[in-house]
N, C-alpha and C positions, 0 to 999 in steps of 0.2 A: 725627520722621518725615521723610526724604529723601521728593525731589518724586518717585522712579522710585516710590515706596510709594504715596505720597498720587496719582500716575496711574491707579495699578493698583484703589485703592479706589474711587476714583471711578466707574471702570469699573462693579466689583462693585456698585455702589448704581444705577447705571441701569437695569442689568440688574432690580434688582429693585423702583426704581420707577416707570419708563417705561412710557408706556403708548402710547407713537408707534412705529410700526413702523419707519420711517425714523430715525428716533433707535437705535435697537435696533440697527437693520444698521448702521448707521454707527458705533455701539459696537464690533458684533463685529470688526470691522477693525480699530478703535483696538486691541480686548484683542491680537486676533491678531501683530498687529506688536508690542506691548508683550513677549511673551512669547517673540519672537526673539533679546531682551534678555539679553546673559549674567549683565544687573546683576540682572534679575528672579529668572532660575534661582538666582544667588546669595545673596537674598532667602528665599526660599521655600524652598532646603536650609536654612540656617543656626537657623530656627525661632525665634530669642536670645527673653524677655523681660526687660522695661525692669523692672526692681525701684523704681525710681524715684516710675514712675508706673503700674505693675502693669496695663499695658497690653503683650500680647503681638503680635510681627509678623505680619504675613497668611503663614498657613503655603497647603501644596499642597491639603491636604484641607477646609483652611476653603472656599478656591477654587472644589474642586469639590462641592460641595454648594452652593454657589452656584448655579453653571452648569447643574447639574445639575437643577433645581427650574425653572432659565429652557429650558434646554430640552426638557422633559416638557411646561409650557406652550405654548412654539411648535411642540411636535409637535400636541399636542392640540386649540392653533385651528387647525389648517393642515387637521386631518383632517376639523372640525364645518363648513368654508368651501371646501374644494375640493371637484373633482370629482375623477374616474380621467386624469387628461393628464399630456402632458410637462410641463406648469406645473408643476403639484403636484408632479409628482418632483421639479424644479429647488428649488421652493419647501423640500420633505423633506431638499435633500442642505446649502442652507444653513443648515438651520437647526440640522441635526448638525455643524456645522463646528466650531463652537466647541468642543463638546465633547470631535470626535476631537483637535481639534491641544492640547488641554491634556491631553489623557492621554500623545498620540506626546511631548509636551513632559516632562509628568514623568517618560517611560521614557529623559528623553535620558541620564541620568547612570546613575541605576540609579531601579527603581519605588519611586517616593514616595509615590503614595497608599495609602490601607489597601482590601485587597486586597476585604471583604464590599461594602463599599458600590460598586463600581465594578462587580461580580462582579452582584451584584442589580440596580442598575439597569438595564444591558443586559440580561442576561436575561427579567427583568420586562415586557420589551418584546416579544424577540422571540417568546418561545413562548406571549403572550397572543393569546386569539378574538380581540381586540377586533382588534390589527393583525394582524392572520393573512393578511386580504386587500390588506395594503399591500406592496407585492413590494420596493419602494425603500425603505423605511427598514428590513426584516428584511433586506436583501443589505447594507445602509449597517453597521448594526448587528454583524450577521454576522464582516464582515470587518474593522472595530476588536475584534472578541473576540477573533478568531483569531491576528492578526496583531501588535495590541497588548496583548493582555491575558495569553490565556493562551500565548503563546509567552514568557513569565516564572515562572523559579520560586517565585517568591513567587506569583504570583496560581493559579499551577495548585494548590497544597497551599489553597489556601481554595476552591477549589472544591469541594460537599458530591455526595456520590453522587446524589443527585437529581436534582441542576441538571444534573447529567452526563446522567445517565438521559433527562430529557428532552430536554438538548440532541439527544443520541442519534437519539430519535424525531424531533424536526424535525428534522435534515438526511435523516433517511428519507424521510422521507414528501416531503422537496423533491427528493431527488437521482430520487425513482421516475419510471421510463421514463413512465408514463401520465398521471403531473403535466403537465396543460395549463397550471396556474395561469402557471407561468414557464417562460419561452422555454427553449428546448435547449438554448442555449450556457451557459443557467446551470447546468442538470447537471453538468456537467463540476467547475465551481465549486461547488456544493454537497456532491458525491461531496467533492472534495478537502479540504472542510471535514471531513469526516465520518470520513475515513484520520486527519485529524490530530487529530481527536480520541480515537478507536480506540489511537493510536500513545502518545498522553499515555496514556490508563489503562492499558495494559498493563504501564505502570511504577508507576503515582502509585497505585495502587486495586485493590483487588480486589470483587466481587459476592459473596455470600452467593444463593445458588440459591433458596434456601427464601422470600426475601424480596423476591425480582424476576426475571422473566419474561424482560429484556431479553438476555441469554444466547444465549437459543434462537429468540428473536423476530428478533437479527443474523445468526442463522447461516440462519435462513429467512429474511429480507430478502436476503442477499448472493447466495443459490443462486437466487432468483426472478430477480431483476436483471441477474445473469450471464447466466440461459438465457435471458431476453427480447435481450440484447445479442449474441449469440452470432452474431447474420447483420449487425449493424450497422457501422458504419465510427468510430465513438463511439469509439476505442481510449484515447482520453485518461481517460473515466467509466471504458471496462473496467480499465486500471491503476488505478484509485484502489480499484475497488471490488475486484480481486485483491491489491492491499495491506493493506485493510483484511480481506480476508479470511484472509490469509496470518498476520496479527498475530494476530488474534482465534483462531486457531486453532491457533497456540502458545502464544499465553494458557491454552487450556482444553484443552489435549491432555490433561492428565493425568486433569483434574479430568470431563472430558467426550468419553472416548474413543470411547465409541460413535456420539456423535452425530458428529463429527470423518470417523472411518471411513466411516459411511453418507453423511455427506456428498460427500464423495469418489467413492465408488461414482454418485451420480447426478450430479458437477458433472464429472467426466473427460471425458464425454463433448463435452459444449458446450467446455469447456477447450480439448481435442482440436482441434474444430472451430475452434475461435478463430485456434489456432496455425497449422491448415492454411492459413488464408487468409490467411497473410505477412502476418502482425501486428508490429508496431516491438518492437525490443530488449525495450523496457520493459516491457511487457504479456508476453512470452516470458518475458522473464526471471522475472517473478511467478508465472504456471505451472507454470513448471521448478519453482522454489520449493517451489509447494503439490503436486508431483509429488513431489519428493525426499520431501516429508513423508509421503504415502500409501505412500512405500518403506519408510519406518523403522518407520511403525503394521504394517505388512504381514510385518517382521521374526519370523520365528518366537517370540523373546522377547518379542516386546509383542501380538502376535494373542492371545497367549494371553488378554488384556485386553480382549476383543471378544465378548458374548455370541453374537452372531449373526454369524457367516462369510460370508460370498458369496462362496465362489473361483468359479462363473464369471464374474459381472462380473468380479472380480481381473483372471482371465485375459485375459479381451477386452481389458479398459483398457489391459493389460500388455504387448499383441502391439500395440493405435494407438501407446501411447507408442514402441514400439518403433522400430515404422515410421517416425515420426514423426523419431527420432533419426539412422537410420541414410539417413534421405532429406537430412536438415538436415548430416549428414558430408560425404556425397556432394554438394552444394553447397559447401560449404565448401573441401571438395578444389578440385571443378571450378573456383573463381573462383581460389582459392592458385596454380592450375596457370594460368593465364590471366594474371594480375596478380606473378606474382613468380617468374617460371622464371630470372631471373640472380641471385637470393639465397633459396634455400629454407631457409637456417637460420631467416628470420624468421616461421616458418609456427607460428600459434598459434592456441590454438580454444579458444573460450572455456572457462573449468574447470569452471562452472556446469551445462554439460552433459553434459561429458566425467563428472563426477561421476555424475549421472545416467544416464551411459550403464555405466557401471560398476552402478549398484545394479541397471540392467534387467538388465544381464547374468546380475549375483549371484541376484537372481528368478527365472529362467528355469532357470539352476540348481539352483536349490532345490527346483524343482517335478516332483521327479523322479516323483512317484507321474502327475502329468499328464502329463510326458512318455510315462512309461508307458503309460498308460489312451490316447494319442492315436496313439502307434503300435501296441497292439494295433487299436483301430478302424482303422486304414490298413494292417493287414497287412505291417509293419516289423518284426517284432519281432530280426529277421537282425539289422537296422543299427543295434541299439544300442548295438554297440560300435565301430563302425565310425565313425558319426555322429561323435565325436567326433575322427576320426583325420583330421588336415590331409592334402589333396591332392601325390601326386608331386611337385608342380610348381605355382611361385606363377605369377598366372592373374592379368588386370586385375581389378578390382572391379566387380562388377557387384549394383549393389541391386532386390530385387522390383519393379517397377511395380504392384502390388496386396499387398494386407493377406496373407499366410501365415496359414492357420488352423489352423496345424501348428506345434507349440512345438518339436519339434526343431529343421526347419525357418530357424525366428527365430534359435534358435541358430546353426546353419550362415552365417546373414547376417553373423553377428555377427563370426564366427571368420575369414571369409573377409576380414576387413580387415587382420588379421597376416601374411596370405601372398598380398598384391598385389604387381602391379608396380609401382602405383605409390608411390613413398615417402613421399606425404602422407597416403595410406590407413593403408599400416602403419605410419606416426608415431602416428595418434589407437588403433589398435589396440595397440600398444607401452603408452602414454598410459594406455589402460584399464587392460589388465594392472596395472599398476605405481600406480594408483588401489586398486586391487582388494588387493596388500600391504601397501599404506599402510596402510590401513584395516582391516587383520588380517580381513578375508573368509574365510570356512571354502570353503576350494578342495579339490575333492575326488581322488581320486588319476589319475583321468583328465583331469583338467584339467591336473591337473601334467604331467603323461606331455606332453599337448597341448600346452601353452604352452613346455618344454624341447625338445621337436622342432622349436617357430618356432623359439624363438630358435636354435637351434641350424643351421638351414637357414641362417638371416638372416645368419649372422655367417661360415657357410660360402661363401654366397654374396658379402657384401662380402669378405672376403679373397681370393676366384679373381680379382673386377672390379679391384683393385689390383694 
């Protein structure tokens, strides 16, 4: 036995029979620097035993069930001897020390220890009554699971549906708006836990419905959470919790369409709202997302998969989105035109929406018995063939300042981006169109008629300006 072995055991024997607290801390320091040692990591991979004297080297897992048994004890005086203070926290985060830096230790090569007992011990912790109300060692705990444990393939495949399941439910119940337990900046951090466990099962796992609740329990946790956030400034919890809504609802589209659908019908709105209030890329971008998604369940071939219809919600949701898109262009233009009038070939818009603005389109289209039914009510019925015929003469672009409650109307918004003056208008309008082929769209014979009179204006026109 080399003296780096005979250090390291030493170590392991104080830990288990010290009874000096200052002896203890002054240990963990000794292990903590020991195991900066490439000679230790070297040790503790190689596992050899001595045939000799049928004595085997200090492997990782021997280690940690060492450590592991020392610090369940110094969790458990620190809790019977403290009070609620910053002591005690200081006191909770050393005494997790050792633990986390021998786990970050054995993930430095690849995961060494055996994945159940590292998996139960945390666990065992965080989601018992006993520490429920200890806010510092369930965030300590928390963030070596997520960061050290199961961010590993090895330890996500031993994680059992259960442990899942509950983890589940706690970061629920920690990431909820009305949890006073912990401060609001941990929200953020809690949600984030909660996406990334969401994002782990959608691959590693699947639920059986018949034998767990938790399904329908996420899909009503995430729409509560959203509509309470919906006036707040939180945009960092509202992404996490629009990711893990977005995951979870591609997870279960097939298996749980209707819930999915109706979902949608009551969280577009708040969505809606989110978005109006210049919310960051990131949280837009996860909207757009679960938007695109309510376009494809909305698809004439998958509605059919919807016991229960609500086209006017549809339509309502259909005319905000709309607006929503064709006001977010019109920005986009205005700043392109402001920021880049000596090189307009670099004018790009994101695809993500442009995608989206193509499906509204393709929807408003499709809706022809409402078009219908909404110009017989406004005494149109002359202009519907008209409605669809581009103006003499392209004309600046001009978007509603109010919501259209007129789905021709929306259309007309729409159309009038292909025959602006200006060239970043009908770039994104061009854009659509040619999303809208991509994608093999059933374009109907007036659309075509429509869309070969642009171009054909377009191209009349740039050949007279040369």
């Amino acid at each position: 036995m080399d003296a780096i072995e005979l250090a390291l055991r030493k170590c392991l024997h104080v830990f288990i029979s010290s009874t000096t607290v200052t002896e203890r801390k002054r240990n963990v320091e000794t292990f903590v620097e020991l195991l900066k040692d490439n000679r230790i990591h070297e040790l503790l991979d190689k596992d050899i035993q001595d045939e000799t004297t049928a004595k085997c080297s200090i492997t990782w897992n021997e280690m940690f069930n060492v450590i592991r048994e020392y610090t369940i004890d110094e969790l458990s005086s620190i809790r019977t001897k403290s009070t609620k203070n910053a002591s005690a926290d200081i006191k909770y985060q050393e005494a997790l020390k050792l633990f986390r830096t021998l786990i970050e230790n054995a993930n430095t090569r690849a995961p060494e220890l055996d994945g159940r007992p590292v998996i139960e011990s945390i666990i065992s912790i965080i989601i018992s009554e006993a520490w429920s109300s200890c806010a510092i060692v369930i965030k300590e705990l928390s963030h070596l699971l997520i960061t050290n444990v199961l961010s590993f393939h090895k330890y996500v495949n031993e994680l059992r549906e259960q442990e899942w399941t509950d983890l589940c439910n706690l970061y629920m119940s920690l990431s909820k708006t009305q949890n006073k337990l912990f401060r609001e900046s941990d929200q953020a951090l809690y949600s984030s836990y909660l996406k990334f466990l969401i994002e782990k099962f959608v691959v590693y796992y699947d639920l059986d419905l018949t034998k767990s609740s938790i399904r329908k329990d996420l899909f009503e946790f995430l729409k509560v959470e959203i509509e309470q956030l919906k006036n707040s400034n939180h945009f960092s919890v509202i992404e996490n919790l629009l990711c893990s809504l977005n995951s979870w609802s591609f997870k279960y589209l097939f298996d749980m369409p209707d819930e999915v659908y109706h979902l949608g019908n009551e969280l577009l709105p708040s969505l809606i709202d989110i978005w109006r209030r210049k919310c960051s890329d990131k949280p837009k971008t996860e909207i757009i997302k679960f938007s695109r998604l309510q376009m494809s369940i909305h698809h004439p071939n998958h509605r059919q998969c919807i016991t229960e219809v609500s086209d006017d919600i549809w339509i309502k949701n259909l005319r905000d989105i709309n607006d929503l898109i064709l006001r977010e262009i019109d920005e986009i233009c205005h700043k392109q035109r402001l920021n880049n009038r000596q090189n307009q070939n670099e004018f790009i818009v994101r695809f993500d929406l442009l995608h989206l603005a193509s499906s509204v389109f393709y929807q408003f289209a499709l809706n022809k018995i409402a078009i219908k039914n909404e110009l017989i009510d406004n005494d149109n019925d002359d202009d519907d063939e008209t409605s669809f015929e581009p103006s003499s003469k392209r004309a600046r672009y001009e978007n509603s300042m109010c919501i259209s409650t007129n789905v021709d109307l929306q259309l007309k918004y729409f159309q009038n981006l292909f025959q602006s003056i200006d060239p970043h208008h009908q770039a994104v309008g061009f854009q659509i169109v040619s999303l809208q082929l991509e994608r093999n769209m059933i374009l109907s014979l007036t659309d075509c008629n429509y869309y070969i009179t642009v171009i054909k204006r377009f191209l009349t026109d740039e050949r007279s300006s040369t």
